[in-house]
N, C-alpha and C positions, 0 to 999 in steps of 0.2 A: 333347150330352155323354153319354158312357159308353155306350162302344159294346154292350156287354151290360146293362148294367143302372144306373137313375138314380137316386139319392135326391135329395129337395131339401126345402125349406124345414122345420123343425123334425122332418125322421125319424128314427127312431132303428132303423135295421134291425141286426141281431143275424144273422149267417150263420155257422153251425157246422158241420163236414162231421165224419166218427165219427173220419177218421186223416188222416195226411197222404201215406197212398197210393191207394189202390185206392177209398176213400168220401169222398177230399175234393172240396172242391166244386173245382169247374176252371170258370174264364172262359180262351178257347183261341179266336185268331184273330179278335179283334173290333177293330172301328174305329172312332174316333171324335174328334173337334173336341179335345177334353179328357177325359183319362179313356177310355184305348183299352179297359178291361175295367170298369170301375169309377167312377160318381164322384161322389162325398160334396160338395153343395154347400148351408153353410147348415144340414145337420143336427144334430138334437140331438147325436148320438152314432152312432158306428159300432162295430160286434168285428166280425171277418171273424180264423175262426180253424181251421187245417186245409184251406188253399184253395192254389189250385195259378192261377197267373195267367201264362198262355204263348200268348207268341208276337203282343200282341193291339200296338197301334199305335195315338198318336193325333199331331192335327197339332203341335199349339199347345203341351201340357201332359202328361204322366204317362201315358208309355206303356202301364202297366197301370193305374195309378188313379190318381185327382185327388183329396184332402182340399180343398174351399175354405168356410172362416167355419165349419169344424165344430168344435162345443164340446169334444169327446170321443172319441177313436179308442183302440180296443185293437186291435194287429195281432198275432196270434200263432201260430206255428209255418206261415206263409205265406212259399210259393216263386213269388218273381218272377222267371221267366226266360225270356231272347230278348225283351224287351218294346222299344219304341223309340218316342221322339219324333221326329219328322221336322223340323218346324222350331220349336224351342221348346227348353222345358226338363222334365227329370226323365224319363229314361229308364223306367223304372220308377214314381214314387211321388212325387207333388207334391204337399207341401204349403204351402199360405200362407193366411193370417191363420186358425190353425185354433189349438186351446188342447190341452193334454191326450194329448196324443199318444202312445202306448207300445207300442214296436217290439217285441217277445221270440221270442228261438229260430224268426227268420227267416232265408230269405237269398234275398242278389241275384246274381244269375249271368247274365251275357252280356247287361247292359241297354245301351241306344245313346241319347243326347242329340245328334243327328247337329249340331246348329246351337246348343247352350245348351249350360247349365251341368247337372251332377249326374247322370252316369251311370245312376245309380239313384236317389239321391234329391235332388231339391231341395225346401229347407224358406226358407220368410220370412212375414213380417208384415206388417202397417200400419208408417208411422213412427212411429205413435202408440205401439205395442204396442213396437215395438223399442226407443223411447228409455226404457221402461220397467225395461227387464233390465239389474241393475247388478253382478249379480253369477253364480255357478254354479246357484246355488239359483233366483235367478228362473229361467233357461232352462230348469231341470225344469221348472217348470210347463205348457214349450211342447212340448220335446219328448226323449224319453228312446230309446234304443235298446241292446238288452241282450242278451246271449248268440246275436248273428246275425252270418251270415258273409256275405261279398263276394267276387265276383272275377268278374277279366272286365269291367268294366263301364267304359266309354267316353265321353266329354262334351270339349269345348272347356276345361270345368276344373270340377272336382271330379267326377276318375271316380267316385268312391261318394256323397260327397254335397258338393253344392254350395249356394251362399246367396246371395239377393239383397244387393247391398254394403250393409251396416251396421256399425256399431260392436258389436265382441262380445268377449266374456270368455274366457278358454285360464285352467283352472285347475291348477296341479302339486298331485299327490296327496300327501296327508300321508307322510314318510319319516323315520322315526325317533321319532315322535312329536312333529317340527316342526309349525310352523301352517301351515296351507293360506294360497296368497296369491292372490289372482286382478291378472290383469296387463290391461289393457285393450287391446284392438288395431285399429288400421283394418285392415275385412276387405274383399277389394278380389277375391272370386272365386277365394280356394284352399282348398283340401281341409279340409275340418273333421274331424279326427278323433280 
């Protein structure tokens, strides 16, 4: 796993490049099982921030990188593009049973899940961890994504991000100064967004 580079059991690697041109860090044309660039399995904690992830490939899981059982991930101001799963899921960015997770002022562009779900990203859990989230508020605690953009991105279902079938929450944003309501849904493999 991670064709360029591996963490595993309780690490906590920290990768900063200075920008997100000319000094960020680039994983570019790697291969591998899971985690065609990258792949977080069991770590403490990841940041991976000003890094450029092209073109890398893996068979099974996250064409550019794999989160699996990691407590803690910051991804920020990181471009996923051209990545691909070949037979699997997450074109891009897999993660599952992983906590903590927070996407910022990223983006995905031209990822492929040729045979799965989630163009760019797929996210799930344990059933244990899923029958746990009853509302909007628990799913922050799993996973947050914020001011990044998409496009281009390809999968069997969920071009941008896809989910292992669980039951999950869609909440409408407060309007007018109504109450938020959260509605329960069987999710059966479409687009979360």
């Amino acid at each position: 796993n991670g064709g360029a580079i591996y963490f595993g059991t309780m690490s906590s690697p920290f990768l900063v490049g200075t920008d997100t041109s000319d000094n960020a860090i680039s994983f570019t044309e790697n291969v591998a099982g899971k985690g065609g660039g990258i792949s977080c399995t069991d770590c403490a904690a990841i940041h991976l921030e000003n890094a450029i992830l092209l073109n890398n490939t893996a068979e099974t899981a996250g064409g550019c990188m794999e989160l699996h059982g990691t407590s803690k991930g910051m991804i920020k101001r990181v471009t996923f593009d051209s990545c691909k799963c070949s037979n699997g899921n997450a074109g891009a960015l897999y993660i599952f049973a992983s906590q903590n997770v927070k996407i910022y002022t990223s983006s995905f562009v031209n990822n492929t899940a040729t045979k799965g779900g989630g163009g760019a990203i797929l996210w799930g859990n344990t059933e244990r961890i899923m029958r746990t989230i009853n509302s909007y508020d628990d799913l922050q605690k799993i996973l947050v994504i914020l001011d990044s953009t998409e496009s281009n991105n390809h999968a069997l279902y969920g071009n941008f991000i896809g989910s292992v079938p669980h039951s999950l929450f869609m909440q409408d944003g407060p309007a007018d100064n109504q109450a938020t309501t959260s509605l329960p849904i069987e999710y059966k493999g479409s687009t979360i967004l």
